[in-house]
Each structure stands twice: as structure tokens, then as C-alpha cells.
C-alpha positions, 0 to 999 in steps of 0.5 A, spaced: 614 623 545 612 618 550 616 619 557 617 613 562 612 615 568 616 615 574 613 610 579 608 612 584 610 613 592 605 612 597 606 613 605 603 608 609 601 611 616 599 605 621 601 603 628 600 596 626 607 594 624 604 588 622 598 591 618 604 597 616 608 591 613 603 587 609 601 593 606 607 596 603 610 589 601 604 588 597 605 595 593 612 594 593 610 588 588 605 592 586 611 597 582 610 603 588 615 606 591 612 606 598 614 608 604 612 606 613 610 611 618 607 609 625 605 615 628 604 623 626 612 625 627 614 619 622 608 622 618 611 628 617 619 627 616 616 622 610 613 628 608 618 633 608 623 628 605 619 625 599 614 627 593 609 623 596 602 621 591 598 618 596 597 617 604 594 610 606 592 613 613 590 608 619 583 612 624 585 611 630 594 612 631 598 612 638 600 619 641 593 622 642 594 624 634 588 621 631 587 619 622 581 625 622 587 630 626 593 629 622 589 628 615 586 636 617 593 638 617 595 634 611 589 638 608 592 645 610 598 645 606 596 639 600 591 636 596 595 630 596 589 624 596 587 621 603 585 614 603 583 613 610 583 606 613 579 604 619 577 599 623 570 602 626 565 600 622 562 608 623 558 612 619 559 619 623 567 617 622 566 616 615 563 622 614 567 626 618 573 624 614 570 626 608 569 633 610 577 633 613 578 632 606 579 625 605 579 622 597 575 614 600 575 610 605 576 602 607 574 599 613 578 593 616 579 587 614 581 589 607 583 585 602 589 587 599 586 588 592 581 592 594 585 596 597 590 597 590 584 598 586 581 603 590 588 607 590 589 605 583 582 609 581 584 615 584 591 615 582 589 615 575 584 620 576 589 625 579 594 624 572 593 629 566 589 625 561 594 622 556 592 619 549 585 622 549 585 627 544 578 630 545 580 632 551 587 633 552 585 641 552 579 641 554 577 648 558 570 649 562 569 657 563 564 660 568 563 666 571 570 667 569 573 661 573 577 656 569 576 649 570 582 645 566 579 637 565 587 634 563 591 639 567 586 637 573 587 644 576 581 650 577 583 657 576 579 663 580 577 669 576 584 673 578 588 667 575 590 664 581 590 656 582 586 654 587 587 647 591 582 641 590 583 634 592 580 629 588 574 628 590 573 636 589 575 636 583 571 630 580 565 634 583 566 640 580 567 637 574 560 633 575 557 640 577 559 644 572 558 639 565 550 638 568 549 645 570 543 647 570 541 640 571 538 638 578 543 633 581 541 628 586 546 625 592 545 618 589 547 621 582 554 625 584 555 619 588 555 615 582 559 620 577 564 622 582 565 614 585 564 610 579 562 605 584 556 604 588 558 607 596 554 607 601 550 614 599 548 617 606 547 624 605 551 628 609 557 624 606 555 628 599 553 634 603 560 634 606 564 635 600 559 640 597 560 644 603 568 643 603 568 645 595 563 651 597 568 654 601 572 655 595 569 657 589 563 662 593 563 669 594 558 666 601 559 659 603 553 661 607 550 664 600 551 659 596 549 662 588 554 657 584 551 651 588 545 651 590 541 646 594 535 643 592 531 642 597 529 634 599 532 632 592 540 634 591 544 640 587 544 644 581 549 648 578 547 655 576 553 659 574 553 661 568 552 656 561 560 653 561 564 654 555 569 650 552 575 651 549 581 648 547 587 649 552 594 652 549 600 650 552 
């Protein structure tokens, strides 16, 4: 039975009330329901208060609570997706934020449009598959972990739902469907993205760190994901298996 989707929140955190403002009447004409914080506190009670789905986050705040500060602690409790929004044209920034956990990010100037798109993609992955029957209960098993393509959720051996945000999820996924398979930075970049990015390294080993953190026994020791010196990754737990998920 279809079910009308709510409308989708989004809390723009920016110091500029001016930038701040642009962007939420251009995604309230969008349909999004969006709300306004200017600095971490107002972050917070926008959080507390409401069922956010995505947070655009400006780098650089007042109140020595900087973008990279607050998505870490963001981080700590929500998988909720992180689009940093920066206006220094820093790779050491970009990467930084990716390894906080941040889902993209956009530097300034933008153009509004880029913006939506950008948003748009990653709210779209974040949803169960709908209308796509072969996948709608697709499941992926390894080593007696569970990975739920429709549900978007990662189960570990003990049953338990382990937390991943977007661009973790999506690299599972890419990692697990190729297993066996050496994966290059270019090729994960691509298959996770869907769009050419500046693919420097740190930024995909970045994100394979974060999702070591949370599937292997060792990080350190990694025995699921392994490195392949000079060229990328490869996946090496046992074969995946398919089944059909039941409600």
C-alpha cells in the first residue's frame, strides 16, 4: 500500500545569517522542512527538539566550536549524514572530515543547486529500496555478519545493529559485492560517490579506517579488509551469501 513520505528535515548550521538564510528558503521551496542553527548550542536544541535527516554543517563556527568539533560529536551518538560546508579550499580539512564521519563535502561559493543535488543523493541512498523487487530483501552474509541492502542496516555475528553512516554503508557494500576482487581508490571513489571527486587517497583510506573500526576484531590487524600495497583494497571474508529477508 503506498504511504505518503513525510517531508524530509534538514538543520542548516551556519554562522552567516545571510548564507543561513538562503539556504533554507531555497530548500523550504524545495519541499524540506528546514531548520536554522548559528552556532554549536543552537545545534544541539535543534537536535534535541527534532527528527533531523541531515545536517548542512559550516567548517568554520564562532565560540571556538569548529564544523570538524561538532560533527565528531554528532558522530558519537547518530549516523545521521554530515554535508560539511567550507570555505577554505583545504585538502587536509577534507579529509579530516571525512574520517570525523562527515557523508560530502562542498566548498564556497556553491551554487544552490549543487547543493540540493548533493543532498538529494545522499537522502536517497539513506531510504529503504522502494519498488525494486529484486532487492527489496536482499541480505549479504559474511563471516556471520549480516549486511541488509533495503534496510540499509549492518548486523554483527551477536545480532546486534551496528551504526554506519552513509558513505560507510556504501562502502561495505562495494567491498562485500566485490569480495575477493582488488579494489583500487579510484574504483571505491567511483562506486561509493557516483560522481567524479578529487580522489586523493587519504580521503578513501580515511573511510576504510572509520569502517575497520567497526567490523574488525583488530583494526590494527585487519583480516576482512585488507590493504593492497600501491593499489587499494580487497575484501576477504568469506564468500558472501544471498538471501531473501523476511519481515
Amino acid at each position: 500500500m503506498y504511504r505518503e513520505r513525510r517531508a524530509e528535515h534538514i538543520l542548516v548550521v551556519d554562522d552567516d545569517p545571510r548564507i543561513r538564510q538562503m539556504i533554507i528558503r531555497y530548500f523550504e521551496d524545495e519541499g524540506f522542512v528546514v531548520h536554522g542553527a548559528a552556532d554549536g548550542a543552537a545545534m544541539r536544541k535543534a537536535l534535541a527538539e527534532h527528527c533531523v535527516d541531515l545536517i548542512l554543517l559550516d567548517l568554520v563556527l564562532p565560540n571556538s566550536e569548529d564544523g570538524l568539533a561538532l560533527a565528531r560529536e554528532v558522530r558519537t551518538s547518530s549516523d545521521v549524514p554530515i554535508v560539511m560546508l567550507t570555505g577554505r579550499d583545504d585538502v587536509l580539512d577534507r579529509i579530516i572530515g571525512l574520517e570525523v564521519g562527515a557523508d560530502d563535502y562542498i566548498p564556497k561559493p556553491f551554487h544552490l543547486r549543487e547543493v540540493l543535488a548533493r543532498v538529494r543523493s545522499i537522502l536517497r541512498r539513506r531510504r529503504p529500496a522502494e519498488a525494486v523487487p529484486q532487492e527489496s530483501g536482499q541480505v549479504m552474509e559474511f563471516e556471520g555478519w549480516k549486511l541488509e541492502v533495503s534496510r540499509r542496516r549492518l548486523l554483527n555475528p551477536q545480532g546486534e545493529e551496528v551504526e554506519l553512516t552513509t558513505g560507510e554503508f556504501d562502502m561495505l557494500s562495494v567491498m562485500v559485492r566485490n569480495g575477493g576482487r582488488v579494489l583500487t581508490r579510484e574504483m571505491l571513489m567511483d562506486q561509493t560517490r557516483g560522481r567524479q571527486l578529487e580522489a586523493f587517497d587519504r580521503a578513501i583510506d580515511a573511510q576504510i579506517a572509520r569502517l575497520r573500526k567497526k567490523i574488525e576484531a583488530d583494526p590494527a590487524h585487519p583480516v576482512l579488509i585488507r590493504s593492497v600495497r600501491g593499489v587499494g583494497y580487497i575484501f576477504t571474508g568469506d564468500a558472501p551469501k544471498s538471501a531473501s529477508l523476511k519481515a
